[in-house]
C-alpha positions in Angstrom: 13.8 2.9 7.5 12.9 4.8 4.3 11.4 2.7 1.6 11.5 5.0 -2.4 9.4 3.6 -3.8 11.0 5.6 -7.0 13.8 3.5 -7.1 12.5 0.3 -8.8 10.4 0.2 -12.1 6.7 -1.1 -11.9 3.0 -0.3 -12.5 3.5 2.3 -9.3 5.4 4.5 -11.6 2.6 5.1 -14.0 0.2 5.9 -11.7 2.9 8.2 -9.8 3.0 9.7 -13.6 -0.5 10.0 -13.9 -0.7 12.4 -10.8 1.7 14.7 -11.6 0.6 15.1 -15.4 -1.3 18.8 -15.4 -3.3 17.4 -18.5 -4.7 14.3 -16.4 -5.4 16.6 -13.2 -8.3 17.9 -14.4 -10.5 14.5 -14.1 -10.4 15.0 -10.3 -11.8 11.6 -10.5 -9.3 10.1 -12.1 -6.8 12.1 -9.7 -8.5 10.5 -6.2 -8.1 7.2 -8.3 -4.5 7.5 -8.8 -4.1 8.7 -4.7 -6.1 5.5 -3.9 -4.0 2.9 -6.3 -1.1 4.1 -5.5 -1.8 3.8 -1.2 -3.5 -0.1 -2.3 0.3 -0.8 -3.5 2.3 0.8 -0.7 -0.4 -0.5 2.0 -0.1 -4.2 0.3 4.1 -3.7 0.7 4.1 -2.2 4.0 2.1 -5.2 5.0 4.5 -7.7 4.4 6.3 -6.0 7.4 3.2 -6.7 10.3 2.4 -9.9 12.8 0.7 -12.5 11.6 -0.7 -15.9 13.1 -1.7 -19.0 11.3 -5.4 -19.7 11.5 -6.9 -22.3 10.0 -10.0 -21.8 7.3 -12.7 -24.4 6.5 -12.9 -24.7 2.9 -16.0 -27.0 1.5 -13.5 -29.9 0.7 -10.8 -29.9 4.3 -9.1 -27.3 6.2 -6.1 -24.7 4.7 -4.0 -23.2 7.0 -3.3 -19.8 6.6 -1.7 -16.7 8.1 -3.3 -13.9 8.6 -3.3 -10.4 10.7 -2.5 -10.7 14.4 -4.0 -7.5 14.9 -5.2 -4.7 12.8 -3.6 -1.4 12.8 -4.9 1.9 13.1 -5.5 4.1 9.9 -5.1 8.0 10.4 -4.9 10.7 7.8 -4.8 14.4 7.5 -8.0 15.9 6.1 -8.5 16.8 3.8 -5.8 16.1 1.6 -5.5 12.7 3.0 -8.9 11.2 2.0 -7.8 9.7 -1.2 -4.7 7.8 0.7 -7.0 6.9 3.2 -9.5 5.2 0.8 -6.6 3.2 -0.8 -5.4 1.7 2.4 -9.0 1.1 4.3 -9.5 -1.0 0.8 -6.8 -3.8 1.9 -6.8 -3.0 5.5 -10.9 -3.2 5.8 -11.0 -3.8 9.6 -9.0 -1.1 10.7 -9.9 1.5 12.7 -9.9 4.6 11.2 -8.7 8.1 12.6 -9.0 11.7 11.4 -7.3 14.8 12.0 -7.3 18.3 10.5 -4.2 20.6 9.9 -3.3 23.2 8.0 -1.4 26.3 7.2 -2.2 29.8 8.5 0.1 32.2 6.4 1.7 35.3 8.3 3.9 36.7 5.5 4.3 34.6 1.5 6.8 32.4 3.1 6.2 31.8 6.9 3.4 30.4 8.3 2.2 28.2 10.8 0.8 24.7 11.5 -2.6 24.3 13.1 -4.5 21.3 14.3 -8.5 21.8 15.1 -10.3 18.5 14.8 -9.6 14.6 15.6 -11.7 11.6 15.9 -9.4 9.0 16.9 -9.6 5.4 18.6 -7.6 4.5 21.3 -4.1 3.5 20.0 -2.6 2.1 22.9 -0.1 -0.7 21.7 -1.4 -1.1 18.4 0.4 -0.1 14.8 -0.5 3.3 13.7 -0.5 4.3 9.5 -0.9 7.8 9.4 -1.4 8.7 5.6 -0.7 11.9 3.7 0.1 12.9 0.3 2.8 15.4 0.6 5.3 15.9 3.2 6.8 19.2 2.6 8.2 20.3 6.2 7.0 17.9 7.5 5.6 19.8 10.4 1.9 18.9 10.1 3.1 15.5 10.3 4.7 15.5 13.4 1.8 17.9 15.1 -0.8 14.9 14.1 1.3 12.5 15.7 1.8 14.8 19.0 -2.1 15.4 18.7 -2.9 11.5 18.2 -0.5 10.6 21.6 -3.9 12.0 23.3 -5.4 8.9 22.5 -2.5 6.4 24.0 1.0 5.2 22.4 1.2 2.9 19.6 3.5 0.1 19.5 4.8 0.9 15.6 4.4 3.7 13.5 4.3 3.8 9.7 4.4 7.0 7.7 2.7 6.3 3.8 3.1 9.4 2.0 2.8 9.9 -2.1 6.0 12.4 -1.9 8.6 13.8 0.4 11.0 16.2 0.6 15.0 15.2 2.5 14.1 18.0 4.7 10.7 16.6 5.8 12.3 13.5 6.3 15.3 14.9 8.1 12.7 16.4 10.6 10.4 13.5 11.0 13.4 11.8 12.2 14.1 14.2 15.2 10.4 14.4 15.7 8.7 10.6 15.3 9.8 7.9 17.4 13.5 5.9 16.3 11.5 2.7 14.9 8.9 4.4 12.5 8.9 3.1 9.1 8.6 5.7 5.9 6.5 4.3 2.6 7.2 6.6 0.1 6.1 7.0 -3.6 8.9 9.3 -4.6 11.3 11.7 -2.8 11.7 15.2 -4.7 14.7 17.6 -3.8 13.8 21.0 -4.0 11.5 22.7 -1.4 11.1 26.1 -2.1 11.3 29.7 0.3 7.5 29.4 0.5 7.3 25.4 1.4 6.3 24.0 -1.5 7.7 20.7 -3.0 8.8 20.8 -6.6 8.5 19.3 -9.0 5.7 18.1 -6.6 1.8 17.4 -8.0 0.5 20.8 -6.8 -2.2 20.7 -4.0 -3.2 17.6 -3.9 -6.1 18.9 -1.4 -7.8 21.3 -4.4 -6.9 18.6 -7.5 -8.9 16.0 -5.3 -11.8 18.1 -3.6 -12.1 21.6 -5.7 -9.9 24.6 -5.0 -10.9 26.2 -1.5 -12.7 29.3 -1.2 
């Protein structure tokens, strides 16, 4: 299931707005903001979709029963990128467990390149619901190479994809890659990738707006 969330007017489109706007990209503040509010919403809508239990809470004048989380999920993101998204979702989801891993691109030629994973701190995942988080998914390769790198730590019951934008191709391939059942959250779903990978109209790297351009 693919949820766009650029199909129905709200709030979300503003802040969507707000990180694609060249003018407002350079308060990097204001940018990891934007990355964070935006997750908050798709992490509060992707959670009308977990197990819950009812519990019941003392209050100071009787007892209200009240369902809450059966089981908190696992949060993973892509570093660096990903941090912002991360932020947004550990806000609602403050129990989680949190996982990192780091991938990027290693040019050959302007246009081809390849995918490489160096570093993960992870939980163990075994059975549990597992958000990984990224703003862009352009080929969607890094995406499937964290998931085939986070397997290491055991096989999550449910997966949930929350990504900012998308490309039809990266979706096209997470669905050959990622397991039949996983869920996609996504702000907005742009049609052109270009020769060299890059997703237009797009935000530009949300990496550099976020943390400072690389050296």
């Amino acid at each position: 299931m693919i949820r766009d969330f650029s199909k129905n007017n709200s709030i979300f489109q503003t802040f969507m707005a707000e990180l694609r706007d060249t003018s407002i990209q350079k308060d990097a503040m204001r940018f990891r903001r934007n990355l964070e509010r935006i997750s908050e919403i798709l992490g509060y809508e992707l959670s009308k979709e977990l197990e819950y239990e009812d519990i019941d809470v003392n209050t100071p004048l009787g007892i209200a029963n009240t369902p809450l989380l059966k089981e908190q999920p696992v949060l993973a993101t892509i570093l660096r990128a990903g941090l912002g998204m991360h932020i947004g979702l550990l806000n609602y989801f403050d129990k989680a467990e949190s996982a990192f891993v780091s991938a990027y691109r290693k040019h050959t030629t302007e246009e081809d390149f390849e995918i490489y994973v160096e570093y993960m701190a992870a939980p163990r995942i075994d059975n549990k619901t597992l958000i990984i988080s990224d703003p862009m998914l352009a080929t969607g390769s890094s995406m499937a190479m964290v998931y085939e790198a986070l397997l290491r730590q055991g096989k999550p019951s449910r997966l949930i994809i929350v990504s900012a934008i998308a490309t039809p191709e990266s979706l096209e391939f997470l669905k050959q890659k990622l397991p039949p059942d996983t869920v996609y959250y996504i702000g907005a779903i742009d049609d052109e990738l270009t020769a060299q990978s890059y997703i237009v109209p797009g935000l530009g790297d949300a990496g550099d707006l976020a943390y400072g351009l690389k050296a």
